[in-house]
N, C-alpha and C positions, 0 to 999 in steps of 0.2 A: 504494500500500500504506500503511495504517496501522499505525505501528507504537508502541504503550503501554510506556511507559522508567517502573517505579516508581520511586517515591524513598521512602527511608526514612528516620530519625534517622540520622545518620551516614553517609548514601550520597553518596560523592565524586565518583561517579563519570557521576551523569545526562548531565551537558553534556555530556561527550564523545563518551557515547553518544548522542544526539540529535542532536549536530551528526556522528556519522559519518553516518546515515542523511539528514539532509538534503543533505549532499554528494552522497547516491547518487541523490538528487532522490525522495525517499519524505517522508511526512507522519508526523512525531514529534511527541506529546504525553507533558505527564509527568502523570505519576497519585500522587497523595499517599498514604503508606499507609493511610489512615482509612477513605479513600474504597473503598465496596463493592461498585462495579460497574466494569467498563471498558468504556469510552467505545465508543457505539456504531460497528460496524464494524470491531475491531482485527482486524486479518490477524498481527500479532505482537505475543505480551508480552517484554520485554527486563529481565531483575532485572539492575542491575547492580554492580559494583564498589565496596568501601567498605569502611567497617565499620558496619555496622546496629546501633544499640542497643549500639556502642561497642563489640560482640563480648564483652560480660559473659556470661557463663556458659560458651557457647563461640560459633563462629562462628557467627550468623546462628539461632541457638536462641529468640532472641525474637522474630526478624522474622517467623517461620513463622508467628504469631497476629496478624499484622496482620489488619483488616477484608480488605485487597485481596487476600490470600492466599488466602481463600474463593474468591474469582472468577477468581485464576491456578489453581487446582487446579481449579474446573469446567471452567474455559475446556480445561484441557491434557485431562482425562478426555475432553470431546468432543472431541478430534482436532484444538484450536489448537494452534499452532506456539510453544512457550516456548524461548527459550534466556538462560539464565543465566549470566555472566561471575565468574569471583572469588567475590567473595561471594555473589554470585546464583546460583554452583552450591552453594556450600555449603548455599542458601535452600535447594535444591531437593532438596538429602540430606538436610535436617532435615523437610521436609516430603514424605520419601516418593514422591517424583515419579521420583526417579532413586536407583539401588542403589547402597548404601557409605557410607564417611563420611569426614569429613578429619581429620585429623590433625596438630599441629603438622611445620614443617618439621624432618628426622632431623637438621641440625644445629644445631636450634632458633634460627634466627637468621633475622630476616627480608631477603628474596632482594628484590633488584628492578635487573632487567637484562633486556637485547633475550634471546630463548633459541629458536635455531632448532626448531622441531617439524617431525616427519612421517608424513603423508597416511597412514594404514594402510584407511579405507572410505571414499570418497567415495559411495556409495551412499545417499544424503542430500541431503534438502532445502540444506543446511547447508554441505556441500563439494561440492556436484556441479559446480562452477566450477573445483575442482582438478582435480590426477590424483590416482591412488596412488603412493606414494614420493616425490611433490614435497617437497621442504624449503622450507618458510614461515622468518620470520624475526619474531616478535609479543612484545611486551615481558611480563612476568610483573613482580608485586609483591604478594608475600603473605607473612604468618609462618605462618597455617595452609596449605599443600596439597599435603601427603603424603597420597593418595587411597590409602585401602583398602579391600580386600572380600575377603571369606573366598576359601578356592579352588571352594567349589560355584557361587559368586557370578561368579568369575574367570572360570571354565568356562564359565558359564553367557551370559557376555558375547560371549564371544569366538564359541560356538554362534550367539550371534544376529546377530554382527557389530556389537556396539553398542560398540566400542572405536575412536575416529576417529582421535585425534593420541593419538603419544606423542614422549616427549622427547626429543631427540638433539643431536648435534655439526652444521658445516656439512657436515659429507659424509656423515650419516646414521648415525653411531657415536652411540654409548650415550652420554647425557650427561643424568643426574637430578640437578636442582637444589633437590629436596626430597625426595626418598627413596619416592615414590610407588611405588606396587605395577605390576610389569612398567611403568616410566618412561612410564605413562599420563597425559596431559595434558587428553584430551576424552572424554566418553561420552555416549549417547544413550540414551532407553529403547526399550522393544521395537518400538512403534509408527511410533518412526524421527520423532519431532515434537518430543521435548524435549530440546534440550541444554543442557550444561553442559561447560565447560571454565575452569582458572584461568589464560590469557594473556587478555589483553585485545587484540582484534583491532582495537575501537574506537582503540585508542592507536597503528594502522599504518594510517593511510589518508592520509600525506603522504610522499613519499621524504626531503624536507627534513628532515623530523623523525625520520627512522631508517629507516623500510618502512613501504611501500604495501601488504604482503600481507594486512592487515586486509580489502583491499577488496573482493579474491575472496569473499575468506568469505562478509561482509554480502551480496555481492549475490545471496547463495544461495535468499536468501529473497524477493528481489524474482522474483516472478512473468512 
């Protein structure tokens, strides 16, 4: 599998993600944002973690007009596989790909700790590796990701089953660390090909280093 990790001004977060999928024995290339096509053959685009464009205006409001952002929004319109980490979901709310929008965190402070999530649709490319009600354990660090959408919006998620993780304690109690709408942490859009979630699962594919359950996730996409 090939998998395209963009990079933008400000993006922290490529090598991580590149070296998680090389772990998984997958073929990672980064893509510069200028650049207007992606690399013959991607099986997956990866926005990842950061702050893009320094997050002036608000999160990821100027990444959206990169060149390469043309070719992730065709790329997803035909039926590739995008998923977006951190800021790379926020890319994905500002550019329409995925319903809602973020929000600073409700106690406006920025959060960055391991934060168990869980399983609510493994019906997905994306977590079909879990179950449903597994408890993950994936680090979070953001000041914007209090996720909102109107209740037509809300409704119209949970209808489609496009609601994957949301946030909780280690024994699956209520635990929101930014104040996000019904303590959602992942969502996908209708088609079931583009996610976006604000834990970084790249940042759990070592036990030494906190949790491995990064690794299920990623290898949702390996074929």
């Amino acid at each position: 599998m090939k998998v395209a990790v963009a990079v933008f001004p400000g993006t922290n977060c490529e090598m991580d993600t590149k070296y998680a999928f090389e772990k998984l024995g997958q073929e990672a290339v980064l893509v510069f944002h200028k650049e207007e096509k992606l690399p013959q053959g991607t099986d997956l685009v990866v926005l990842p973690g950061g702050f893009s464009y320094g997050d002036y205006l608000r999160s990821a409001a100027i990444a959206k007009f990169s060149p390469i952002m043309k070719a992730v929004i065709e790329f997803a319109n035909n039926g590739g596989y995008v998923l977006g980490i951190c800021n790379g979901f926020q890319m994905l709310l500002e550019a329409h790909l995925l319903p809602g929008a973020m929000k600073r965190n409700q106690n406006v402070h920025f959060v960055s700790k391991y934060q168990h999530l869980k399983v609510i649709d493994n019906n997905n490319q994306f977590l079909r590796k879990l179950s449903n009600n597994d408890i993950i354990n994936i680090p979070i660090a953001h000041g914007e990701g209090n996720y909102f959408i109107d209740k037509n919006g809300l409704k119209e998620l949970y209808i489609n089953n496009q609601v994957l993780l949301k946030y909780c304690d280690e024994n699956g109690n209520t635990d929101n660390p930014n104040g996000s709408i019904d303590e959602i942490a992942c969502i996908c859009n209708k088609n079931k090909n583009v996610f976006g979630l604000m834990p970084h699962p790249e940042r759990a594919m070592e036990t030494l280093l906190g949790s491995e359950d990064g690794v299920k996730m990623l290898q949702g996409f390996i074929k």
